[in-house]
N, C-alpha and C positions, 0 to 999 in steps of 0.2 A: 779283348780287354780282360783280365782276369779281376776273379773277385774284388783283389784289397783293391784294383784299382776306382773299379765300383764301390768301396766305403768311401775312397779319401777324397776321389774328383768330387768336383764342383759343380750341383744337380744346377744351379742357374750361370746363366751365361756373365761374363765381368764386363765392366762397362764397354770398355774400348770395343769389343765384340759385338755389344747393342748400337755403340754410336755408326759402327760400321752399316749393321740393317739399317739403322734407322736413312741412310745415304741409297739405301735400294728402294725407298717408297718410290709408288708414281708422286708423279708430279700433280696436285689438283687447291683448287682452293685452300682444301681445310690442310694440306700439309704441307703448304706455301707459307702459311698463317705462322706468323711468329709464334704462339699458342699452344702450336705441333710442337717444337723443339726439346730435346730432350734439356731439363731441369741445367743438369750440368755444363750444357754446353749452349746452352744461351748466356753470353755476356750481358746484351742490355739489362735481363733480367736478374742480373749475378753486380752489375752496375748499380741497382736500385737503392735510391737509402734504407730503405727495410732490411736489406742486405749487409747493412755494415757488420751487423753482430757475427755473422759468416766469413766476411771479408776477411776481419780480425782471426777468425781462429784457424782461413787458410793462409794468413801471411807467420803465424806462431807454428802452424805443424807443418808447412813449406820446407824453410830454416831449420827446422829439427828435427827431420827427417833424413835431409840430405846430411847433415853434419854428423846424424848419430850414423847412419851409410859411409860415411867416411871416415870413420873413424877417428873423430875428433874426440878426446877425454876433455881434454880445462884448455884455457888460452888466458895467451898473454895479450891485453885488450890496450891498443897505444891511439891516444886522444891528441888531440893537435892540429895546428891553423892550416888551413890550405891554401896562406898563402906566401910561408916564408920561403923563399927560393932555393933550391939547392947551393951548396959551394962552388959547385964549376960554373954555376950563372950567376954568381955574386960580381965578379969585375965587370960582366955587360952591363947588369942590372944598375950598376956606380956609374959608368960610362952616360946611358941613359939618364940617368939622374939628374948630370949637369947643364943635361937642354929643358928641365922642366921647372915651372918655378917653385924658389924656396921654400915653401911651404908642403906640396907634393913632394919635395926631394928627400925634405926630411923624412918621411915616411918613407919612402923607398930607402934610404940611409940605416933608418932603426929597421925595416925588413931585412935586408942584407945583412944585419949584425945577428941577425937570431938564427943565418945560416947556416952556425956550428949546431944547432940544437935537430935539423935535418940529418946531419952526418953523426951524433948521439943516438936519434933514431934507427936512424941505418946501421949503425955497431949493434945496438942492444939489440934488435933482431935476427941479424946473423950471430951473433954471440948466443942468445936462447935457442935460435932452430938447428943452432952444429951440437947443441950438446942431444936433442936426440932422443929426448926423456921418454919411453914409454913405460907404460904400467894399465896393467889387467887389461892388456893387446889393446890398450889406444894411447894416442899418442896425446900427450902432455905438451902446454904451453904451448900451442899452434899460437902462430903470428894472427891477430886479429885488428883491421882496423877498419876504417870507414869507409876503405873504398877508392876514396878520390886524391888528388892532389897533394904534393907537398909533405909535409909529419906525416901523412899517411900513405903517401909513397913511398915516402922513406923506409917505412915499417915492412912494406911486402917487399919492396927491394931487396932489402938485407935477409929476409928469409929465400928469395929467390934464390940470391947468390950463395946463402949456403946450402941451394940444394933441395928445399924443403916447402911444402906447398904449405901456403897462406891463406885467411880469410877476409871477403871485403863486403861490409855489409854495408851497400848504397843504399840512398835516398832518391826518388823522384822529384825534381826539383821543377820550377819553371822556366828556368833558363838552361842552358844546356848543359848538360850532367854527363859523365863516362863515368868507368873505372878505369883505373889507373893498370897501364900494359904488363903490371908486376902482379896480380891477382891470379891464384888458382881459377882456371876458366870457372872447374865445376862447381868451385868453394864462392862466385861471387853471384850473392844473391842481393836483389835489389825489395827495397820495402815504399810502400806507399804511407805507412803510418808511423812516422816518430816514434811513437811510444813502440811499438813491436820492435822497430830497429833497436832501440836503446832495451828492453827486454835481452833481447836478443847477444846485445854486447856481454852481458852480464850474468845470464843462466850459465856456461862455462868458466866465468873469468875467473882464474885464481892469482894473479895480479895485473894491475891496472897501473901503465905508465903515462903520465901527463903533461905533454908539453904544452910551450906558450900557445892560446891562442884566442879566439874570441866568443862570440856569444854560444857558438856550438858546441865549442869545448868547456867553456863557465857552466853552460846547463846539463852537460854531461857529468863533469866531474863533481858538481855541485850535487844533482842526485845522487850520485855513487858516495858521494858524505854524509847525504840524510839518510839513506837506507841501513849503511853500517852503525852510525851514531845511534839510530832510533831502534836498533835490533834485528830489522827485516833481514839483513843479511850478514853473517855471517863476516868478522875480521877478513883480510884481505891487503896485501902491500899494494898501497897506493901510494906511488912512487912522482913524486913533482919535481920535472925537472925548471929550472932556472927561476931561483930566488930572486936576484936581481926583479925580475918581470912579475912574479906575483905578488912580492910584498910595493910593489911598487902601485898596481892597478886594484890591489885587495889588503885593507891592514885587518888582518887575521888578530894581532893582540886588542887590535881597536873591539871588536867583537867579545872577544872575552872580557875587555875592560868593560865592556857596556853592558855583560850580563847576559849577552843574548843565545851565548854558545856558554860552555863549560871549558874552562882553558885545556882542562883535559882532553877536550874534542881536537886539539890541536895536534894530537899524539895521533892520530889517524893517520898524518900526513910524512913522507916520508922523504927529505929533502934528498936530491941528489943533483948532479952536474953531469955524471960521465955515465957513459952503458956500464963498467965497471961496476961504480957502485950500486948501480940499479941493479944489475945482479947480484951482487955479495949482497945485499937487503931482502932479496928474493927464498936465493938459496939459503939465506940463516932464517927467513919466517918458517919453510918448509924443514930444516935440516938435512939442506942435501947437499951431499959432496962432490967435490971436484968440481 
Protein backbone atom coordinates (compact mmCIF):
# COMPACT_ATOMS: atom_id res chain seq x y z
CA UNK A 1 0.00 0.00 0.00
CA UNK A 2 1.63 3.29 -0.59
CA UNK A 3 1.44 6.22 1.34
CA UNK A 4 -1.56 8.38 -0.28
CA UNK A 5 -3.10 5.23 -0.26
CA UNK A 6 -2.93 5.20 3.61
CA UNK A 7 -4.37 9.20 3.67
CA UNK A 8 -7.43 8.51 1.51
CA UNK A 9 -8.53 4.77 2.64
CA UNK A 10 -11.03 4.33 4.83
CA UNK A 11 -9.54 3.66 8.70
CA UNK A 12 -13.29 1.98 9.54
CA UNK A 13 -14.81 -0.64 7.91
CA UNK A 14 -18.37 0.43 5.67
CA UNK A 15 -21.34 -1.12 6.69
CA UNK A 16 -22.08 -3.90 4.17
CA UNK A 17 -18.39 -5.16 5.54
CA UNK A 18 -19.68 -5.26 9.21
CA UNK A 19 -23.11 -6.71 8.37
CA UNK A 20 -20.88 -9.45 6.74
CA UNK A 21 -18.86 -10.17 10.35
CA UNK A 22 -21.72 -9.63 12.01
CA UNK A 23 -23.12 -13.23 9.84
CA UNK A 24 -19.73 -14.85 11.31
CA UNK A 25 -20.78 -14.57 15.28
CA UNK A 26 -21.39 -17.93 17.05
CA UNK A 27 -24.47 -18.72 17.43
CA UNK A 28 -25.54 -18.23 21.45
CA UNK A 29 -28.46 -16.81 23.29
CA UNK A 30 -27.44 -13.28 23.49
CA UNK A 31 -26.63 -13.15 19.40
CA UNK A 32 -29.84 -15.06 18.69
CA UNK A 33 -31.57 -12.04 20.58
CA UNK A 34 -33.26 -9.86 18.24
CA UNK A 35 -31.08 -7.04 20.47
CA UNK A 36 -27.76 -8.31 18.89
CA UNK A 37 -28.77 -7.06 15.29
CA UNK A 38 -27.10 -4.54 13.73
CA UNK A 39 -29.37 -1.07 13.96
CA UNK A 40 -29.63 -1.17 10.15
CA UNK A 41 -30.51 -4.23 9.47
CA UNK A 42 -33.19 -5.03 11.85
CA UNK A 43 -36.67 -4.39 10.05
CA UNK A 44 -39.00 -4.87 13.04
CA UNK A 45 -37.05 -2.36 14.57
CA UNK A 46 -36.75 0.00 11.33
CA UNK A 47 -40.80 -0.95 11.34
CA UNK A 48 -41.53 0.79 14.75
CA UNK A 49 -43.53 3.86 15.01
CA UNK A 50 -40.85 5.84 16.56
CA UNK A 51 -39.25 5.02 13.28
CA UNK A 52 -41.48 6.92 11.03
CA UNK A 53 -39.34 10.23 11.22
CA UNK A 54 -36.41 7.77 9.62
CA UNK A 55 -38.83 6.09 7.48
CA UNK A 56 -39.56 9.43 5.87
CA UNK A 57 -36.17 10.57 5.15
CA UNK A 58 -35.17 7.01 3.65
CA UNK A 59 -38.05 7.08 1.35
CA UNK A 60 -36.86 11.11 0.34
CA UNK A 61 -33.00 10.20 -0.02
CA UNK A 62 -33.93 6.62 -1.71
CA UNK A 63 -35.64 8.56 -4.82
CA UNK A 64 -33.09 11.18 -4.97
CA UNK A 65 -30.42 9.43 -4.85
CA UNK A 66 -31.05 7.02 -7.60
CA UNK A 67 -32.52 9.83 -9.90
CA UNK A 68 -29.61 12.30 -9.21
CA UNK A 69 -27.21 8.56 -10.21
CA UNK A 70 -29.03 8.66 -13.15
CA UNK A 71 -28.95 11.46 -14.33
CA UNK A 72 -32.33 12.89 -14.23
CA UNK A 73 -32.25 17.10 -14.52
CA UNK A 74 -36.32 18.14 -14.55
CA UNK A 75 -39.22 16.02 -15.76
CA UNK A 76 -42.25 15.98 -17.37
CA UNK A 77 -44.74 14.74 -14.58
CA UNK A 78 -48.30 13.27 -16.52
CA UNK A 79 -51.38 12.81 -13.88
CA UNK A 80 -54.30 10.75 -14.81
CA UNK A 81 -57.05 7.96 -14.20
CA UNK A 82 -56.01 4.49 -14.21
CA UNK A 83 -58.74 3.53 -15.54
CA UNK A 84 -59.44 4.84 -18.97
CA UNK A 85 -58.64 2.14 -21.43
CA UNK A 86 -56.45 2.31 -24.20
CA UNK A 87 -57.90 2.68 -27.89
CA UNK A 88 -57.17 -0.72 -29.20
CA UNK A 89 -59.46 -2.07 -26.06
CA UNK A 90 -62.16 0.42 -26.71
CA UNK A 91 -64.31 -1.87 -29.18
CA UNK A 92 -64.06 -4.90 -26.51
CA UNK A 93 -64.62 -2.83 -23.85
CA UNK A 94 -68.24 -1.38 -26.03
CA UNK A 95 -68.76 -5.15 -26.82
CA UNK A 96 -68.76 -5.78 -23.12
CA UNK A 97 -70.85 -3.17 -22.29
CA UNK A 98 -73.99 -4.33 -23.92
CA UNK A 99 -74.29 -7.58 -21.59
CA UNK A 100 -74.04 -5.21 -18.39
CA UNK A 101 -76.90 -3.32 -17.15
CA UNK A 102 -77.55 0.31 -18.12
CA UNK A 103 -76.34 1.88 -15.63
CA UNK A 104 -72.76 0.18 -15.52
CA UNK A 105 -72.76 0.64 -19.32
CA UNK A 106 -72.93 3.96 -19.16
CA UNK A 107 -69.72 4.29 -17.28
CA UNK A 108 -68.03 1.85 -19.34
CA UNK A 109 -69.53 4.05 -22.45
CA UNK A 110 -67.99 7.57 -20.86
CA UNK A 111 -64.63 5.42 -20.14
CA UNK A 112 -64.12 4.42 -23.61
CA UNK A 113 -64.79 8.07 -24.91
CA UNK A 114 -61.93 9.38 -22.84
CA UNK A 115 -59.75 6.83 -24.72
CA UNK A 116 -58.33 9.52 -27.11
CA UNK A 117 -56.87 11.25 -23.94
CA UNK A 118 -54.57 7.70 -23.43
CA UNK A 119 -53.34 8.08 -27.04
CA UNK A 120 -52.68 12.17 -26.19
CA UNK A 121 -50.63 10.81 -23.43
CA UNK A 122 -48.96 8.41 -25.45
CA UNK A 123 -47.90 11.30 -28.30
CA UNK A 124 -46.89 13.86 -25.80
CA UNK A 125 -44.35 11.43 -24.25
CA UNK A 126 -42.92 10.27 -27.27
CA UNK A 127 -42.96 13.76 -28.76
CA UNK A 128 -40.89 15.09 -25.30
CA UNK A 129 -38.43 11.97 -24.85
CA UNK A 130 -37.31 12.07 -29.08
CA UNK A 131 -36.51 15.56 -28.65
CA UNK A 132 -33.64 14.70 -26.26
CA UNK A 133 -33.15 17.77 -24.35
CA UNK A 134 -29.98 17.79 -22.25
CA UNK A 135 -28.39 20.36 -20.44
CA UNK A 136 -25.27 20.69 -17.80
CA UNK A 137 -25.02 16.52 -18.78
CA UNK A 138 -28.60 15.68 -17.42
CA UNK A 139 -31.07 14.99 -19.30
CA UNK A 140 -34.18 17.23 -19.35
CA UNK A 141 -37.93 16.52 -19.25
CA UNK A 142 -37.55 12.70 -18.29
CA UNK A 143 -41.14 11.09 -18.74
CA UNK A 144 -42.51 10.91 -15.19
CA UNK A 145 -45.66 9.23 -14.00
CA UNK A 146 -47.25 7.17 -11.31
CA UNK A 147 -46.32 4.00 -12.22
CA UNK A 148 -49.42 2.20 -12.88
CA UNK A 149 -52.12 1.68 -15.20
CA UNK A 150 -53.80 3.39 -18.01
CA UNK A 151 -52.77 7.93 -18.48
CA UNK A 152 -49.92 6.54 -16.75
CA UNK A 153 -49.11 3.87 -18.99
CA UNK A 154 -49.61 5.84 -21.63
CA UNK A 155 -46.91 8.24 -20.52
CA UNK A 156 -43.97 5.44 -20.07
CA UNK A 157 -45.22 3.89 -23.16
CA UNK A 158 -44.53 6.74 -25.45
CA UNK A 159 -41.17 7.44 -23.90
CA UNK A 160 -40.41 3.70 -24.37
CA UNK A 161 -41.10 3.87 -27.94
CA UNK A 162 -39.14 6.74 -28.41
CA UNK A 163 -36.32 5.06 -27.12
CA UNK A 164 -35.88 6.89 -23.82
CA UNK A 165 -36.03 5.59 -20.17
CA UNK A 166 -38.88 6.71 -17.96
CA UNK A 167 -39.84 7.29 -14.39
CA UNK A 168 -42.66 5.41 -12.20
CA UNK A 169 -43.13 6.42 -8.98
CA UNK A 170 -45.62 3.67 -7.19
CA UNK A 171 -47.63 3.47 -4.39
CA UNK A 172 -48.21 0.48 -1.88
CA UNK A 173 -51.65 -0.10 -2.01
CA UNK A 174 -53.84 -2.90 -0.38
CA UNK A 175 -55.10 -4.37 -3.19
CA UNK A 176 -52.85 -5.46 -5.78
CA UNK A 177 -50.41 -2.95 -7.10
CA UNK A 178 -47.61 -3.39 -10.18
CA UNK A 179 -45.82 -1.20 -12.43
CA UNK A 180 -46.85 -0.88 -15.52
CA UNK A 181 -44.13 -3.25 -18.09
CA UNK A 182 -43.30 0.23 -19.74
CA UNK A 183 -41.06 1.55 -16.59
CA UNK A 184 -37.38 2.03 -16.42
CA UNK A 185 -36.68 -1.15 -14.35
CA UNK A 186 -33.91 1.10 -12.34
CA UNK A 187 -35.97 4.51 -12.59
CA UNK A 188 -39.33 2.54 -10.68
CA UNK A 189 -39.29 3.15 -7.39
CA UNK A 190 -42.15 2.49 -5.08
CA UNK A 191 -43.13 4.84 -1.83
CA UNK A 192 -45.14 3.74 1.28
CA UNK A 193 -46.08 7.48 1.96
CA UNK A 194 -48.19 9.77 -0.30
CA UNK A 195 -46.76 12.60 0.75
CA UNK A 196 -43.00 11.46 -0.23
CA UNK A 197 -44.57 10.18 -3.59
CA UNK A 198 -46.23 13.39 -4.34
CA UNK A 199 -42.83 15.31 -3.07
CA UNK A 200 -41.23 13.48 -5.15
CA UNK A 201 -43.29 14.07 -8.49
CA UNK A 202 -42.61 17.59 -7.98
CA UNK A 203 -38.74 18.48 -6.76
CA UNK A 204 -37.87 17.86 -10.70
CA UNK A 205 -41.01 18.76 -12.39
CA UNK A 206 -40.67 21.53 -14.82
CA UNK A 207 -44.07 20.83 -16.47
CA UNK A 208 -46.98 19.07 -15.24
CA UNK A 209 -49.59 17.39 -17.74
CA UNK A 210 -53.04 16.65 -16.49
CA UNK A 211 -55.49 14.36 -17.58
CA UNK A 212 -59.00 13.39 -16.71
CA UNK A 213 -59.23 11.47 -13.68
CA UNK A 214 -60.34 11.02 -10.14
CA UNK A 215 -59.78 11.56 -6.54
CA UNK A 216 -55.79 10.79 -7.15
CA UNK A 217 -55.39 12.98 -9.84
CA UNK A 218 -57.92 16.09 -8.15
CA UNK A 219 -55.46 15.79 -5.10
CA UNK A 220 -52.48 15.89 -7.13
CA UNK A 221 -53.20 18.36 -9.35
CA UNK A 222 -55.02 20.43 -6.82
CA UNK A 223 -51.80 20.59 -4.58
CA UNK A 224 -49.66 21.43 -7.53
CA UNK A 225 -52.21 24.64 -7.75
CA UNK A 226 -51.98 25.50 -4.03
CA UNK A 227 -48.24 25.38 -3.87
CA UNK A 228 -47.76 27.68 -7.25
CA UNK A 229 -50.70 30.18 -6.32
CA UNK A 230 -49.51 30.47 -2.60
CA UNK A 231 -45.63 30.90 -3.82
CA UNK A 232 -44.10 27.54 -2.44
CA UNK A 233 -43.26 26.98 -5.90
CA UNK A 234 -42.04 28.35 -8.47
CA UNK A 235 -44.38 28.99 -12.06
CA UNK A 236 -44.46 25.94 -13.98
CA UNK A 237 -46.96 24.77 -17.34
CA UNK A 238 -49.49 23.00 -16.05
CA UNK A 239 -51.01 21.82 -18.80
CA UNK A 240 -54.97 20.27 -18.45
CA UNK A 241 -55.92 18.27 -20.84
CA UNK A 242 -59.93 17.94 -21.71
CA UNK A 243 -62.11 20.76 -20.86
CA UNK A 244 -65.17 19.13 -21.70
CA UNK A 245 -64.42 16.85 -18.30
CA UNK A 246 -63.05 19.38 -16.01
CA UNK A 247 -65.34 22.20 -16.41
CA UNK A 248 -67.98 19.76 -16.39
CA UNK A 249 -66.92 17.87 -12.64
CA UNK A 250 -65.24 21.32 -11.48
CA UNK A 251 -66.83 25.15 -12.17
CA UNK A 252 -63.52 26.80 -11.89
CA UNK A 253 -65.49 30.43 -12.76
CA UNK A 254 -68.03 29.20 -10.00
CA UNK A 255 -64.96 29.63 -7.54
CA UNK A 256 -63.83 32.85 -8.63
CA UNK A 257 -67.39 34.15 -8.70
CA UNK A 258 -67.64 33.02 -5.03
CA UNK A 259 -64.36 34.92 -4.11
CA UNK A 260 -62.68 32.02 -2.86
CA UNK A 261 -59.81 31.87 -5.65
CA UNK A 262 -58.62 35.06 -7.51
CA UNK A 263 -59.85 34.80 -11.06
CA UNK A 264 -56.48 35.39 -11.83
CA UNK A 265 -55.62 32.01 -10.20
CA UNK A 266 -57.26 30.60 -13.15
CA UNK A 267 -54.28 31.72 -15.36
CA UNK A 268 -52.15 28.90 -13.86
CA UNK A 269 -53.99 26.56 -15.83
CA UNK A 270 -53.22 25.78 -19.31
CA UNK A 271 -55.85 24.29 -21.46
CA UNK A 272 -54.96 21.88 -24.08
CA UNK A 273 -56.61 18.95 -26.22
CA UNK A 274 -53.67 17.48 -28.34
CA UNK A 275 -49.70 16.38 -27.20
CA UNK A 276 -49.15 19.29 -29.98
CA UNK A 277 -50.33 21.86 -28.04
CA UNK A 278 -49.13 20.58 -24.75
CA UNK A 279 -45.82 21.20 -26.24
CA UNK A 280 -45.82 24.38 -28.22
CA UNK A 281 -47.13 25.63 -24.21
CA UNK A 282 -44.05 23.90 -22.91
CA UNK A 283 -41.62 25.04 -25.35
CA UNK A 284 -42.84 28.95 -25.39
CA UNK A 285 -42.91 28.95 -21.22
CA UNK A 286 -39.15 27.79 -21.58
CA UNK A 287 -38.21 29.41 -24.96
CA UNK A 288 -37.10 26.67 -26.74
CA UNK A 289 -36.80 25.82 -30.15
CA UNK A 290 -37.57 23.40 -32.57
Amino acid sequence: MSPEDELTDHKFYHADTEAQFEKAVPSTPQTRHPAYKLAFQDTDFLLREELRPVRFQLELLKAETLLDEAGVGSTLVMYGSARIPPPEAAEAALAQAEKLPEEEAVVVRSLVAKSKYYAEAHKLAKLVSEKSIIEDGKRQFVVCSGGGPSIMEAANKGASDAGAESIGLNIILPHEQAPNPYVTPYLSLNFHYFALRKMHFLLRARAVAVFPGGFGTFDEFFELLTLVQTGKMKPLPIILFGRDFWTRVIDFDALAEEGTISRRDLDLITWCETAEEAWAAIAGFYRIKG
